[in-house]
N, C-alpha and C positions, 0 to 999 in steps of 0.2 A: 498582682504586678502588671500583667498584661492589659486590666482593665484599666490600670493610672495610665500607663502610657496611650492607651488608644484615647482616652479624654486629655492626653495632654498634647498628643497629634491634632483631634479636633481642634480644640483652643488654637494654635499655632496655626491650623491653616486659617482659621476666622479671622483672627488677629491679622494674618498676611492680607488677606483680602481687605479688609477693613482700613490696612494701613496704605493698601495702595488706594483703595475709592478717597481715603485723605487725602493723599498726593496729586490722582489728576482733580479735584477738586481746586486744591489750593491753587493750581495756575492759571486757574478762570479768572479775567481781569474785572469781569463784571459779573456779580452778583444781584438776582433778582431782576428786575425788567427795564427799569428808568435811571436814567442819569443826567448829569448837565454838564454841558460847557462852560467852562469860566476862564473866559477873552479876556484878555489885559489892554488891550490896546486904546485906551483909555486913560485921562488925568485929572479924574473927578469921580473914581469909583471907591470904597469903600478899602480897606486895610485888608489883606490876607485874614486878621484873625476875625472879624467882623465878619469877613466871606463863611470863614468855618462855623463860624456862631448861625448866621444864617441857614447854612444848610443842612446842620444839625437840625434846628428849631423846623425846618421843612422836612426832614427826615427822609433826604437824597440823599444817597451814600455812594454812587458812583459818581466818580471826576473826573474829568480831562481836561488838561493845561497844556498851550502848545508849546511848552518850555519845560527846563526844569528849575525853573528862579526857585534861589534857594530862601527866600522869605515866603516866597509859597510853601515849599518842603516843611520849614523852621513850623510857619503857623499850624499845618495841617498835623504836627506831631500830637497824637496820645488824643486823637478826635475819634477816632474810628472808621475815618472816612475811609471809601478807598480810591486812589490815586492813579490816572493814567500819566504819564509825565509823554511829550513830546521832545526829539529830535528834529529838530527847527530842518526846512530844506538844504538850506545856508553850509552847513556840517557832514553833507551823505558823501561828498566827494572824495575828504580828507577820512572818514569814517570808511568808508570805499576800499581807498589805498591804506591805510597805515593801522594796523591789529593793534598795537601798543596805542593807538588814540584812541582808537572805541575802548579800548582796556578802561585808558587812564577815566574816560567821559564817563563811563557804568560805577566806575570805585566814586565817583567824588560827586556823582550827580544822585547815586541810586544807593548802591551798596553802602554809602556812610551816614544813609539818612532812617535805613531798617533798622531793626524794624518797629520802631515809635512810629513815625511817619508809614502810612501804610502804601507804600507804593506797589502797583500789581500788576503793571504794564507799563512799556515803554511802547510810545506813535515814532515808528522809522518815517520821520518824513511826513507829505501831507499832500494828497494828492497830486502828486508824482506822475507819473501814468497818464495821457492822457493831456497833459500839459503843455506850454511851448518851449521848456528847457531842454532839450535831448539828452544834452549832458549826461543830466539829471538821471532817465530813463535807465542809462546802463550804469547810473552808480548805487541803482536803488539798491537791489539785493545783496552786491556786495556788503555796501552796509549794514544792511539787514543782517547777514551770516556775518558778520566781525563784531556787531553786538552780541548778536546770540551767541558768540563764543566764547565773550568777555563775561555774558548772564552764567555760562558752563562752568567755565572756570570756576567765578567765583561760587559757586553752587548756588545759585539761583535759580535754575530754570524751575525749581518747584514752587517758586513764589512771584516770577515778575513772567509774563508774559508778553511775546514779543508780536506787534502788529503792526500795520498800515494802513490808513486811507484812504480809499478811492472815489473820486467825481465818478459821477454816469458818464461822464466825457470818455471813459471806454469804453463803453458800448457802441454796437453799430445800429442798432435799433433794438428799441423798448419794448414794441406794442406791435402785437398783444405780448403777454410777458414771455410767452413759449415759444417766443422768436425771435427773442435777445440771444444775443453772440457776444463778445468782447471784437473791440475792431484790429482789423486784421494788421493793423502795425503797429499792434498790442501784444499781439495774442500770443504770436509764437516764439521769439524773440525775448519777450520781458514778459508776461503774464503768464503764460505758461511752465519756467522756472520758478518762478516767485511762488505760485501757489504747489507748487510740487514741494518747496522746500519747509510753505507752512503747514502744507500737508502732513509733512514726516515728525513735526516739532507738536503739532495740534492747534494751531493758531486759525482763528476766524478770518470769513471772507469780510472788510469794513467796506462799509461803503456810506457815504454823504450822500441824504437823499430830499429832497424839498420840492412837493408838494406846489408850493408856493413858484417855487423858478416854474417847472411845469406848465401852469397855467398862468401865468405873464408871458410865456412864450406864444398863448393861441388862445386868448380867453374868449375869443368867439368859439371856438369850436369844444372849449372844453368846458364842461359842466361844474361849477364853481363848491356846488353843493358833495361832486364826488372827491375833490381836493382838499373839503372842509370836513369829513366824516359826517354828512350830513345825511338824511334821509333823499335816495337817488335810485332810479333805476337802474343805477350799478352799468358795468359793460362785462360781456361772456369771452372768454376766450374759445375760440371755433377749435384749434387744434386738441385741447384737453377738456374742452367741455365744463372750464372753472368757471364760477361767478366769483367776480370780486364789485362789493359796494365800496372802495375806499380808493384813494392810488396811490398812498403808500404800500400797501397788500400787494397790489401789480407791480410798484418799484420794487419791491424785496422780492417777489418769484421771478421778475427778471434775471435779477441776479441770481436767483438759483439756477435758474434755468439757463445760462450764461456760462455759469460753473460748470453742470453737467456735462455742458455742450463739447468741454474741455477737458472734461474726464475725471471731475471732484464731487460726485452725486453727496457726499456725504460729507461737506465743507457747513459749515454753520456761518448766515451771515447775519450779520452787526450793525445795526445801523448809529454810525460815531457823528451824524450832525440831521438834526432835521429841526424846522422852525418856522415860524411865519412874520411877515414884518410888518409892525404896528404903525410904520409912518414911512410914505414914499413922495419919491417924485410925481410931477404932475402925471408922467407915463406909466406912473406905478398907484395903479386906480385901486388895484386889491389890498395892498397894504395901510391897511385900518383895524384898529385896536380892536371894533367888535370883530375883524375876520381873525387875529392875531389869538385872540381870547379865544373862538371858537376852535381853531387849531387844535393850539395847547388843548383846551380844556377836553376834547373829546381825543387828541393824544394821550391824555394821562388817564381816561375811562378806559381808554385800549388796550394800555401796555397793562394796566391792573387786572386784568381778564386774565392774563398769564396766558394765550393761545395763540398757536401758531397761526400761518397763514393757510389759502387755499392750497398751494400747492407741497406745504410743509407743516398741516396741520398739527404734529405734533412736536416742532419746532418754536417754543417760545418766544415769540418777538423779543428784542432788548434794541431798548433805542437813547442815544444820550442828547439832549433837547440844547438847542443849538439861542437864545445860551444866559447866562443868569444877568448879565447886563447892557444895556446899549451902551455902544465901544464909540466915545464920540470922536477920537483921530482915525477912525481906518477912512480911508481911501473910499473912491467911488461913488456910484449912489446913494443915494439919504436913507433906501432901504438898507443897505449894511449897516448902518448905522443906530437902530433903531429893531434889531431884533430879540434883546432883552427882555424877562420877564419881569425882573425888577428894574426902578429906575437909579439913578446913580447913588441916592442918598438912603439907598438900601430899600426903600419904601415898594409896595409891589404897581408893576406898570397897568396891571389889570389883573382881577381874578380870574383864578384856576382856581383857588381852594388852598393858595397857600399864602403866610402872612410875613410880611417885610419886620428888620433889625423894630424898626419903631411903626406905629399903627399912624393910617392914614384915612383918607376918607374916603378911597378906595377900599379898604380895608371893610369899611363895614357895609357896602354894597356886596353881600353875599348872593351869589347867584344859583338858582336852582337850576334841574336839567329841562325845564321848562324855558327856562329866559337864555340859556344857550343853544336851545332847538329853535329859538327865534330868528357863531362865529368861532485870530491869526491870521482867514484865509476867505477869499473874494469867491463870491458863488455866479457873478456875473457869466461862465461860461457856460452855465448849466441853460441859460435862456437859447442858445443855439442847440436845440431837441433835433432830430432826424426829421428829416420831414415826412418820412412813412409814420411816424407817432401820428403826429397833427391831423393823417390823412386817412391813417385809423379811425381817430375818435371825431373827425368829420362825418365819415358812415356810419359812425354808431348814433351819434345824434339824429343822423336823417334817420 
């Protein structure tokens, strides 16, 4: 008798533990390493279920929409995909002030589309922080907690996790990465709550990070080969003694290092936009298909390595690729316009090793790692970098 129950104690404790590694499991919004954006901003791209078709056939399975359009929702039902859905900026205010709004927005946007549709994160917002709205600034989090209360309620929090997106534009300097801060009319005020509260809930640090802005910002002084994952003599950082050959590695320890600085050593960050753009203005000399292709293509060799960075080697990278189509209405620069992997008629804009709705003649230009060893929302602010970055990677080149 005593020996049933001491094996039916064991069993029970296992079972408990196993059911909790299920539960924090389940609220992770991103599984595995890669994902994509899919921008709507656009009236010549492809049908919601066409989109799903596609990114099955590529076998991407992380998504973010800066919406939660319900034709998106509708198509992506019983795909397996899994779905970040966005709170547009437009909404944080009244979301802000009124719990019965965030209530009613979680019931009719999220909770009535579970769980066919696989939604696994809600974007409060979209680099907020950092911004010209101020508004904005102080209605971030209230929104944030009036969602997350509405996700409680309904019993959710085990399945939809709650996040945001930040520009580098809160940083007060980059480089080297062990010298980033959050700026100071950031930090204490609104960044500093905000991640205490994702802290207690378990929610990631996101951050938009691009390579690409970076070096348009100072392409004389920055080495185009360390932007493009290419073969470089890398830069050290002098305070930790890291090598990094890449600058997305240096933009993600920033940001750790940022964090720490604030008292979150063990916050996990996200990176929810990074891309390259295949066609620019006359001033936008680096945005060419073979630099776009070379990006991507040695981004997706990266993330598939499954390994952390120098300063969080056993941190997984996870990064969502900024984005499946060029969005011919937005606003701005010809490079916003044109950071797409595929073109509108689903066909692929250049290879990476993945193949468009129907075959092109793109399509059968498969590229080896040979001939690659031979490239919602405006990024334009990211070209104004600190000028200690630029004066950084001036000394490092001399």
């Amino acid at each position: 008798m005593m020996k049933s129950f001491w094996f039916f104690a064991q069993f029970l404790h296992v079972f408990l533990v196993f059911s909790t590694l299920i539960a924090s499991v389940a609220v992770q919004a991103f599984t595995g390493a890669y994902g994509i954006n899919y921008g709507r901003i656009a009236d010549n791209i492809p049908s919601p279920d066409k989109v799903a078709t596609l990114l099955r056939a590529a076998k991407i399975k992380n998504v973010r929409i800066y919406d939660a359009d319900h034709s998106v929702l509708k198509a992506f039902s019983g795909t397996g995909l899994d779905l970040v859905v966005g709170l547009p900026n437009g909404y944080l205010k009244d979301m802000s002030a009124n719990e019965d709004h965030a209530r009613d927005w979680v019931k009719e946007n999220v909770q009535a589309f579970l769980p066919e549709t696989r939604i696994r994160g809600i974007a409060v917002g979209n680099e907020v922080l950092g911004g010209t709205d101020y508004e904005l600034w102080g209605a971030l989090l209230g929104a944030v907690k009036n969602i997350y209360n509405a996700i409680k309620e309904l019993g959710l929090t085990d399945v939809v996790q709650i996040t945001t997106a930040h520009s580098q534009a809160v940083f007060a300097n980059s480089f080297p990465p062990s010298s980033c801060i959050f700026r100071d009319n950031v930090k204490q005020q609104y960044m500093k709550p905000l991640l205490e509260f994702f802290s207690e809930i378990g929610s990631p640090f996101c951050l938009n990070a691009y390579p690409f802005l970076a070096y348009m910002s100072d392409p004389e002084n920055i080495d185009i080969n360390y932007a493009l994952f290419q073969k470089t003599q890398g830069i050290s950082d002098p305070k930790t003694d890291l090598h990094y050959d890449n600058m997305l590695d240096a933009q993600i320890d920033a940001a750790y290092a940022a964090l720490e600085d604030t008292g979150f050593k063990k916050m996990e960050v996200i990176i929810t936009e990074t891309g390259w753009a295949s066609r620019g203005d006359d001033n936008e000399a680096a945005a060419t298909v073979n630099n776009a292709r070379t990006y991507n293509y040695n981004l997706r060799k990266r993330l598939a390595k499954k390994k952390g960075t120098p300063l969080r080697p056993k941190s997984v990278v996870k990064a969502y690729i900024f984005a499946i189509f060029n969005e011919n209405l937005k606003p701005g620069p010809t490079s916003e316009r044109n950071f797409g992997l595929y073109k509108p008629d689903g066909t692929i804009a250049y290879d990476i090793g993945f193949h468009g709705l129907v075959s092109s003649s793109a399509d059968s230009l498969r590229l080896s790692s040979k001939d690659i060893g031979a490239r919602g929302w405006s990024r334009s602010q990211y070209l104004i970098l600190p000028i200690s970055m630029a004066a950084a990677f001036l000394l490092f080149l001399r």
